[in-house]
PASEBA-1860 file (N, C-alpha, C; in nm, 3 decimals):
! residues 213
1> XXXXXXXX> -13.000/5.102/6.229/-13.030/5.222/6.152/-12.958/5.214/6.017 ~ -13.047/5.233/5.910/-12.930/5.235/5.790/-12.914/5.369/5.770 ~ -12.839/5.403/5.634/-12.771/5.521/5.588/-12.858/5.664/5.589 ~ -13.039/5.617/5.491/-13.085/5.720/5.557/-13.143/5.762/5.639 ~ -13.157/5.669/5.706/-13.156/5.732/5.858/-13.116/5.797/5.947 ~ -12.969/5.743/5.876/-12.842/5.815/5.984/-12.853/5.942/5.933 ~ -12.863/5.986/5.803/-12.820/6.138/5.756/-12.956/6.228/5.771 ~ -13.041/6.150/5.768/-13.172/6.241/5.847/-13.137/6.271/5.967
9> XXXXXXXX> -13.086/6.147/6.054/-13.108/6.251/6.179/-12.965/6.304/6.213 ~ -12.859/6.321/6.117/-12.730/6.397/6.110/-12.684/6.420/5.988 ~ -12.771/6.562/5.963/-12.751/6.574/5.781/-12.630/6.669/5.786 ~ -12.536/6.720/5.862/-12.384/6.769/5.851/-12.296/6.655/5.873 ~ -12.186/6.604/5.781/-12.065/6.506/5.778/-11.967/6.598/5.817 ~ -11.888/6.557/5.896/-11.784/6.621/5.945/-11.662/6.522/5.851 ~ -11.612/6.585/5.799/-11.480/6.480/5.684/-11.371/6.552/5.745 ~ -11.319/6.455/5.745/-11.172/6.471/5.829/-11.048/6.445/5.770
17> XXXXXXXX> -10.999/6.504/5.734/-10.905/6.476/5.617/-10.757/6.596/5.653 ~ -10.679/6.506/5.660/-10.519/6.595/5.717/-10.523/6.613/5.829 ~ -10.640/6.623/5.979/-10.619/6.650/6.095/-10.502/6.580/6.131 ~ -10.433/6.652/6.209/-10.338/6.596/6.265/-10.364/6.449/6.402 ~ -10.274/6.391/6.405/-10.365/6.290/6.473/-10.326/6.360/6.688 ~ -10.234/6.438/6.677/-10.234/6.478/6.823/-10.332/6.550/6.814 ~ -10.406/6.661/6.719/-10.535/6.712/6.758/-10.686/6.692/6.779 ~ -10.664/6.509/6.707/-10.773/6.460/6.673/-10.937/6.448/6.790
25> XXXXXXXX> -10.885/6.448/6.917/-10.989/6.437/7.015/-10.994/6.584/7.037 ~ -10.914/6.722/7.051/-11.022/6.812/7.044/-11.099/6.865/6.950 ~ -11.050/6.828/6.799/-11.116/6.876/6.700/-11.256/6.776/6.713 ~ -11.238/6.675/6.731/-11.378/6.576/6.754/-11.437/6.643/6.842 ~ -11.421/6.677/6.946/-11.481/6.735/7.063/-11.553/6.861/7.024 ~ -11.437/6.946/6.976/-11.537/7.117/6.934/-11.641/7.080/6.843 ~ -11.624/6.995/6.729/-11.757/6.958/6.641/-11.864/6.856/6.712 ~ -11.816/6.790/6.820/-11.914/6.739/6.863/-12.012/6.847/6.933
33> XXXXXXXX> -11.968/6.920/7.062/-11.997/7.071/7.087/-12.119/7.158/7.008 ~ -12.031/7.163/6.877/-12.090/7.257/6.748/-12.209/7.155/6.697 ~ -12.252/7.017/6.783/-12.410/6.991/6.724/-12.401/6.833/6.653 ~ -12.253/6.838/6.571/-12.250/6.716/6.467/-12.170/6.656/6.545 ~ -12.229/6.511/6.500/-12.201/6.351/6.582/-12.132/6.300/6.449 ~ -12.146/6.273/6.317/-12.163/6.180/6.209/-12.006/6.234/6.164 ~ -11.903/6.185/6.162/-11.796/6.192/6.094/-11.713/6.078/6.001 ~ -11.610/6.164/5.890/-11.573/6.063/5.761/-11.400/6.107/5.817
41> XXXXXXXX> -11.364/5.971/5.811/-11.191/6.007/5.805/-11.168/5.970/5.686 ~ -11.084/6.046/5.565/-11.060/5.992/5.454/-10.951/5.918/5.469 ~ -10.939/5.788/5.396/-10.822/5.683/5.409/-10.718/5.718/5.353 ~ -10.710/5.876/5.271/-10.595/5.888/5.231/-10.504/6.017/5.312 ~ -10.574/5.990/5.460/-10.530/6.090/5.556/-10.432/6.022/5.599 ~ -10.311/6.047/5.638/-10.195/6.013/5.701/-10.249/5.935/5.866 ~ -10.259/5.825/5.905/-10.271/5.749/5.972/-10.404/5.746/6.015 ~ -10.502/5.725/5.885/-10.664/5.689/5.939/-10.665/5.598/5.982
49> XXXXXXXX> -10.646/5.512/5.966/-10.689/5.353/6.047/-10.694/5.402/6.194 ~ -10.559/5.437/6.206/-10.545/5.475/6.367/-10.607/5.573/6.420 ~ -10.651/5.712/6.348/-10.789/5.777/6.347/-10.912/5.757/6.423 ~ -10.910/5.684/6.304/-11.092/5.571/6.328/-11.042/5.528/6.477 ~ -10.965/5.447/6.498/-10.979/5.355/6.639/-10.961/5.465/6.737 ~ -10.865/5.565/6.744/-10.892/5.697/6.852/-11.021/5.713/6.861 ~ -11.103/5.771/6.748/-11.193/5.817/6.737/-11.322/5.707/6.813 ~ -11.316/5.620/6.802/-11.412/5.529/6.816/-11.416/5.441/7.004
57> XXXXXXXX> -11.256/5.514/7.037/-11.224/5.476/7.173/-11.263/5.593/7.259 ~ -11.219/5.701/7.187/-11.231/5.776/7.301/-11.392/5.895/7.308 ~ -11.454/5.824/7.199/-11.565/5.861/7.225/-11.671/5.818/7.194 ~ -11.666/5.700/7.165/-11.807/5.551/7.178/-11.906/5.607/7.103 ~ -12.027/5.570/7.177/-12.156/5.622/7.082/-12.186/5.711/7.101 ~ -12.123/5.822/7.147/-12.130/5.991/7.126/-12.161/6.007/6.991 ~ -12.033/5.933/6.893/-12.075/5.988/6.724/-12.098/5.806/6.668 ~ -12.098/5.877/6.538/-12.078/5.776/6.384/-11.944/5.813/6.324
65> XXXXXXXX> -11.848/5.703/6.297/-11.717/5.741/6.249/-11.740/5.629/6.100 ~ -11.740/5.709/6.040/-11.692/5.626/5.880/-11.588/5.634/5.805 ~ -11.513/5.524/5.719/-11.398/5.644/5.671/-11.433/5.663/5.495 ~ -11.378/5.740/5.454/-11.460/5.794/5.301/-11.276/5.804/5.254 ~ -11.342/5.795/5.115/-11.218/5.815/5.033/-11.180/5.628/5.000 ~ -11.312/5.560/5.026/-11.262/5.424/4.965/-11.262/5.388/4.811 ~ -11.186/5.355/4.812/-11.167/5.320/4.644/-11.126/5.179/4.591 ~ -11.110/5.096/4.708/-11.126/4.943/4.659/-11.129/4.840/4.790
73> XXXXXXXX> -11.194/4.722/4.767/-11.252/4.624/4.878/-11.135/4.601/4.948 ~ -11.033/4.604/4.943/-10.956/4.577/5.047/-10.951/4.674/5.101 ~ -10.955/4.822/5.094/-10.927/4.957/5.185/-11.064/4.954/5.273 ~ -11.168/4.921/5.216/-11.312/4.883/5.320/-11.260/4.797/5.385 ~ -11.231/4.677/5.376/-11.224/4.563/5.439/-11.087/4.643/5.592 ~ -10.999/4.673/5.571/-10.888/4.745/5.649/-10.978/4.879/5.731 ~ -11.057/4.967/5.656/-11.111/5.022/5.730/-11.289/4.949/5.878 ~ -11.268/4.894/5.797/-11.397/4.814/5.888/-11.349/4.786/6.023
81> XXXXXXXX> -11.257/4.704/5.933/-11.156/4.590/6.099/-11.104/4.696/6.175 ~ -11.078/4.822/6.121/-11.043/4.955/6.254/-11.109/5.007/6.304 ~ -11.248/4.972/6.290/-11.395/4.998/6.335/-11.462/5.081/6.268 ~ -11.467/5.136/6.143/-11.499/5.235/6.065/-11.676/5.179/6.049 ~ -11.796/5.220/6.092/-11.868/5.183/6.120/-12.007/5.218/6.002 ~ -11.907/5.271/5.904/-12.007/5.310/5.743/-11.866/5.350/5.661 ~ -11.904/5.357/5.520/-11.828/5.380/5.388/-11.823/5.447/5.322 ~ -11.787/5.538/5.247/-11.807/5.657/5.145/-11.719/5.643/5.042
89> XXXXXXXX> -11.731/5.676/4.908/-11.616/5.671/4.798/-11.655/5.733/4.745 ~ -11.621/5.856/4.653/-11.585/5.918/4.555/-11.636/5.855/4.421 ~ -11.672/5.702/4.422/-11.660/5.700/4.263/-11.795/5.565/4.317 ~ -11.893/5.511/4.226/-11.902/5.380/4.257/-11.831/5.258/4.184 ~ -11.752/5.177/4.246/-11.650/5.095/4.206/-11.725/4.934/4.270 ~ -11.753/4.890/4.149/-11.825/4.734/4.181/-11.780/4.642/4.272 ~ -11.651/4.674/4.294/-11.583/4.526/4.399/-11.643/4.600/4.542 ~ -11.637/4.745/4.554/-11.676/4.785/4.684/-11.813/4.776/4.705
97> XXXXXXXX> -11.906/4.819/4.603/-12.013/4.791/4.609/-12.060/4.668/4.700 ~ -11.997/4.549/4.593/-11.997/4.400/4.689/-11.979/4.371/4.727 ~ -11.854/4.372/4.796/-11.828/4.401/4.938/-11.914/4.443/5.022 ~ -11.954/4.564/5.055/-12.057/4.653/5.109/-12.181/4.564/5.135 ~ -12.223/4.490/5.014/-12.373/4.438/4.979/-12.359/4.332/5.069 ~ -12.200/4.252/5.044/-12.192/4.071/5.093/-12.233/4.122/5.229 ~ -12.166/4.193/5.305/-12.126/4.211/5.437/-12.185/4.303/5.525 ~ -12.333/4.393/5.481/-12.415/4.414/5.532/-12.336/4.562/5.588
105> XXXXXXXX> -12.273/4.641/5.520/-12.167/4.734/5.516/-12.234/4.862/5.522 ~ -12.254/4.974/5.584/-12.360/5.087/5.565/-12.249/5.202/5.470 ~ -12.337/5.190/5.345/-12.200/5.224/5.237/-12.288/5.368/5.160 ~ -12.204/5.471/5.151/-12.262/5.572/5.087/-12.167/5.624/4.935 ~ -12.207/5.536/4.804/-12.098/5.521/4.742/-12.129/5.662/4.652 ~ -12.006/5.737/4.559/-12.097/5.841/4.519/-12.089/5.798/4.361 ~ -12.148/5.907/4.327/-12.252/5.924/4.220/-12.210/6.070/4.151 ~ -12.226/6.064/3.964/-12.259/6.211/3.929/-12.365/6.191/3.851
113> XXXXXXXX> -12.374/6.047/3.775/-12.474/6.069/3.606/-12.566/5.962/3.672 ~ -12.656/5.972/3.596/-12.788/5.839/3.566/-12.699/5.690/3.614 ~ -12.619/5.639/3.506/-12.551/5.543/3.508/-12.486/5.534/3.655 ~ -12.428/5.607/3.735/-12.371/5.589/3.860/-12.493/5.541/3.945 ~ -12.586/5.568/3.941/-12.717/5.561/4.014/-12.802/5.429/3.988 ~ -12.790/5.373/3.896/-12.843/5.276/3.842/-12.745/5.158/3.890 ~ -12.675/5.176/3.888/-12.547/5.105/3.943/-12.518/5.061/4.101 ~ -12.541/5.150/4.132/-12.563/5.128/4.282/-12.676/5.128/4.335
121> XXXXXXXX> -12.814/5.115/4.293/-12.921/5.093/4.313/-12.949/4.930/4.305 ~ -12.858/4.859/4.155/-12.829/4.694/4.188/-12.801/4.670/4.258 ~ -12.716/4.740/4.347/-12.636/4.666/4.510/-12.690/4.699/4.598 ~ -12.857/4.786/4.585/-12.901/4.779/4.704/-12.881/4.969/4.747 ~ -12.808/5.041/4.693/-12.761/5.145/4.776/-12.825/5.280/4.696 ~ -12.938/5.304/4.807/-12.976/5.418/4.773/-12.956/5.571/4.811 ~ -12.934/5.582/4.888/-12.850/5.673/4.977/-12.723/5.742/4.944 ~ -12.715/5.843/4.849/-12.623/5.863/4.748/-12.515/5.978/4.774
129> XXXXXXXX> -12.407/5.973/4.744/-12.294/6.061/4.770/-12.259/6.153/4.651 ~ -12.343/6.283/4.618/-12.321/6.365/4.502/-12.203/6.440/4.515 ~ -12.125/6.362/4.407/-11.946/6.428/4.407/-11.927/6.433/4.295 ~ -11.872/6.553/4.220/-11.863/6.646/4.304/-11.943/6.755/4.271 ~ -12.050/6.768/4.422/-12.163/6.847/4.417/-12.151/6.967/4.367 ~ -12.046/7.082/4.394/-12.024/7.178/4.368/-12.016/7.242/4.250 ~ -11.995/7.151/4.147/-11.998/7.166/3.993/-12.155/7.167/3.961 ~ -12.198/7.122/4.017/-12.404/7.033/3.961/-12.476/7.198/3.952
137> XXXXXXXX> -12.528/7.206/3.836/-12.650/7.337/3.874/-12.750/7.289/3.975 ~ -12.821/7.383/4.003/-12.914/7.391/4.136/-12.996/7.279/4.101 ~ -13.073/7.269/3.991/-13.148/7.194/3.963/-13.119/7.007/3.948 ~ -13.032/6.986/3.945/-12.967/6.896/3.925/-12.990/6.738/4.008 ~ -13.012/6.758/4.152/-13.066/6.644/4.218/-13.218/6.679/4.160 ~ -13.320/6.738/4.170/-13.468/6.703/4.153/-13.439/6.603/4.008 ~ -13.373/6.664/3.925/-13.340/6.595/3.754/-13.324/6.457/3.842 ~ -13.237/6.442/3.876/-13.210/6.256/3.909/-13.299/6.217/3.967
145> XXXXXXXX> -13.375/6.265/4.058/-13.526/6.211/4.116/-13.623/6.170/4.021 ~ -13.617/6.269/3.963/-13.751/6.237/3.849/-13.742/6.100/3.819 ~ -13.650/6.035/3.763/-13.643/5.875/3.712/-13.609/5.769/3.823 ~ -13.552/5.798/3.932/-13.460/5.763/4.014/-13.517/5.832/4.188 ~ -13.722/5.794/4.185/-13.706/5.869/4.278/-13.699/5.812/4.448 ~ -13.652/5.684/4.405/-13.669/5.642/4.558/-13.466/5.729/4.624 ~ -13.463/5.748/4.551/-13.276/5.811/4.596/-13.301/5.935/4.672 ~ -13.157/5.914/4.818/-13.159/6.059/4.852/-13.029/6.089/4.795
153> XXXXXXXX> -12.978/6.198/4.852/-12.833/6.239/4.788/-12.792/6.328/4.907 ~ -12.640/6.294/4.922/-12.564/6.387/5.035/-12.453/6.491/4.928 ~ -12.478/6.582/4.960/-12.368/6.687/4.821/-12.265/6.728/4.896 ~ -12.129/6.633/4.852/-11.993/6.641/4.913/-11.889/6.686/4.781 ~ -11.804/6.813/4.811/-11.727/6.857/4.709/-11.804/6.968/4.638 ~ -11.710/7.079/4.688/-11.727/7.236/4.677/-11.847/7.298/4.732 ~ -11.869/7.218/4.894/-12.004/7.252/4.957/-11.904/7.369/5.047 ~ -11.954/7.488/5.100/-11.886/7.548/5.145/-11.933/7.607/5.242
161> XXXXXXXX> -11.936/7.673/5.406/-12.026/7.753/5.458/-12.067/7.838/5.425 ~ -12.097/7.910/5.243/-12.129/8.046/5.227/-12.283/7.923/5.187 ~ -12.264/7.840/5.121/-12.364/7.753/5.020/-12.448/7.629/5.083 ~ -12.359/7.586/5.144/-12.396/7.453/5.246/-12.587/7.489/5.259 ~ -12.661/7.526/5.272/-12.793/7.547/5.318/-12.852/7.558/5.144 ~ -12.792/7.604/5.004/-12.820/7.590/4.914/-12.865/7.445/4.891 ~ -12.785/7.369/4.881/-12.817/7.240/4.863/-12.883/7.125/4.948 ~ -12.966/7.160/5.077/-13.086/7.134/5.111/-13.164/7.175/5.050
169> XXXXXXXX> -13.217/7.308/5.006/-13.312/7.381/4.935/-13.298/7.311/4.799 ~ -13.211/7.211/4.735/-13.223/7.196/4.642/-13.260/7.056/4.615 ~ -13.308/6.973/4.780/-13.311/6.852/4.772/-13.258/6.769/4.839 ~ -13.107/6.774/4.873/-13.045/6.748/4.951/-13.025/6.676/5.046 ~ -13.058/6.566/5.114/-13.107/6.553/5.284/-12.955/6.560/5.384 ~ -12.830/6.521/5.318/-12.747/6.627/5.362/-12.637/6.675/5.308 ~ -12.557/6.756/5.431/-12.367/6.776/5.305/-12.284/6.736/5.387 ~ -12.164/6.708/5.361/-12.025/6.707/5.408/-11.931/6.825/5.335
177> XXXXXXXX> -11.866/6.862/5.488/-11.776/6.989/5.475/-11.627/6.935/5.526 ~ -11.527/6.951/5.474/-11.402/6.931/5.498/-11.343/7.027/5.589 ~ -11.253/7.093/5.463/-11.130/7.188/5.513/-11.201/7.303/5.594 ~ -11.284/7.330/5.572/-11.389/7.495/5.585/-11.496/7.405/5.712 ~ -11.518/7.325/5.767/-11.607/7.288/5.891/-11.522/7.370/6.000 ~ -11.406/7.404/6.035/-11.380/7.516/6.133/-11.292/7.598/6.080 ~ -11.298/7.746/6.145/-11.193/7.815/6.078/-11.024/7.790/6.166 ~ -10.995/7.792/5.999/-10.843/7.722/6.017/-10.742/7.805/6.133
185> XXXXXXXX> -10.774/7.950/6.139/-10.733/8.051/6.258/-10.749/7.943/6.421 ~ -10.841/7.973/6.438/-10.877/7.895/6.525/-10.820/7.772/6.590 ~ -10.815/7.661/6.481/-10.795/7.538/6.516/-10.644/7.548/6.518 ~ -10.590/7.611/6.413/-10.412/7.632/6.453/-10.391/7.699/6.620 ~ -10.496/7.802/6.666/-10.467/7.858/6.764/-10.542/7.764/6.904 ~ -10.580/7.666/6.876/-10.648/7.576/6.954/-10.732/7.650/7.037 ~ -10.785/7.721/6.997/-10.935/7.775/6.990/-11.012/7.721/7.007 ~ -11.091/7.595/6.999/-11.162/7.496/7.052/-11.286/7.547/7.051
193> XXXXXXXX> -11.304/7.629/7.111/-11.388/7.692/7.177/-11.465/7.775/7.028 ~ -11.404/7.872/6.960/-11.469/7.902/6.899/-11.466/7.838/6.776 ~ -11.427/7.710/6.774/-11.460/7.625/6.653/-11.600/7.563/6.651 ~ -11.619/7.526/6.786/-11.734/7.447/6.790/-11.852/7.527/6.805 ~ -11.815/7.672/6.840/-11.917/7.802/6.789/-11.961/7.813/6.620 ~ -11.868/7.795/6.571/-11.876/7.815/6.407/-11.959/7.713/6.350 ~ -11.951/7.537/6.393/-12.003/7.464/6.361/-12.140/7.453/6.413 ~ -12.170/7.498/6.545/-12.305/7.526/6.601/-12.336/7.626/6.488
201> XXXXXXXX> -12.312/7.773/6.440/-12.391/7.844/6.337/-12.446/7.774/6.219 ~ -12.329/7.657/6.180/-12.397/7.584/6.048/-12.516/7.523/6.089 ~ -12.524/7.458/6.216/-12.625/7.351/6.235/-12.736/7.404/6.245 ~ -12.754/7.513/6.302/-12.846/7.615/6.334/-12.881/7.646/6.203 ~ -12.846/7.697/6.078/-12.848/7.710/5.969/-12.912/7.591/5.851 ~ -12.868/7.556/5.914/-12.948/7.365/5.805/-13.056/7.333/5.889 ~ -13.077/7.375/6.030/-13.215/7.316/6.103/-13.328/7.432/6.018 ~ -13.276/7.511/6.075/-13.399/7.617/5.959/-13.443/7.631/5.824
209> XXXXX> -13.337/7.565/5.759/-13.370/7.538/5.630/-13.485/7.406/5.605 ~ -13.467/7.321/5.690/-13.501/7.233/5.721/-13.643/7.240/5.797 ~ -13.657/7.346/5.839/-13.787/7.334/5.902/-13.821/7.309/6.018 ~ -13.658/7.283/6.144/-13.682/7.209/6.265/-13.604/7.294/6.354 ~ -13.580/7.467/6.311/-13.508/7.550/6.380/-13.616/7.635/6.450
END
């Protein structure tokens, strides 16, 4: 399966970024629960590597674990070998790109202008990471289609649960939610339970937008 495939048939990213690593299998668990399989550990989370391999042990092909926040071929290369099983970055940066390209890497590099897009369309990568989405007017992915229309785009950065369903309607095929994918009450109170309630409302929420609720 490549990239858009994967985000068609799991257009919520669960990004994981600061979980603590003793909470890491129930917070995986309540969002698994709440609908979403497809998760990003950012590499600049305090012990992702080791993350990813929890993540990938103690719950197999239940999900997709990628880690995001790459910013150069050796942090791919370190995240791979910990089983990180797709890529995400913030910026598109050519050594990762090629990397990605040499090694048959399922890489979602991001993008804001024309030039970012054109760029990673040489390496093959269409499947695009709009960062940071939250700034873009509404109109803004159809604009990059127009020239650029074999591209999808995932809108990560200042997607929020009030908006998150905006940016399907605007094109979208999916988002990633960080800090705001459960409420923070909750998960401090190991609540579990009604975390993976909260994340079931989003999913429920993007299927209807979507057309498949």
């Amino acid at each position: 399966m490549n990239m858009r495939e994967t985000v068609q048939e799991n257009p919520l990213l669960a990004i994981m970024r600061n979980v603590p690593l003793e909470q890491t299998e129930d917070y995986v668990g309540a969002v698994i629960r709440g609908g979403v399989h497809f998760f990003e550990v950012a590499m600049n989370t305090p012990h992702a590597l080791e993350q990813i391999r929890l993540i990938r042990n103690s719950f197999g092909k239940e999900i997709l674990v990628g880690a995001g926040t790459v910013l150069t071929a050796e942090a791919a290369e370190k995240a791979v070998e910990s089983g990180a099983q797709f890529l995400l970055s913030p910026s598109s940066d050519e050594q990762v790109l090629a990397y990605c390209q040499v090694n048959d890497i399922m890489m979602m590099p991001g993008v804001l202008t024309p030039s970012d897009v054109a760029l990673c369309l040489r390496y093959g990568f269409s499947t695009l990471k709009l960062f940071p989405a939250g700034g873009m007017s509404a109109g803004y992915v159809k604009l990059l289609k127009g020239p650029f229309d074999n591209t999808e785009y995932v809108a990560i950065g200042g997607v929020t649960p009030e908006n998150l369903t905006d940016f399907f309607r605007q094109g979208c095929i999916g988002a990633g939610l960080g800090s705001s994918l459960v409420p923070k009450e909750a998960a401090a109170k190991g609540d579990w339970e009604a975390c993976a309630a909260y994340v079931r409302a989003m999913v429920d929420k993007i299927e209807k937008v979507r057309g498949r609720g």
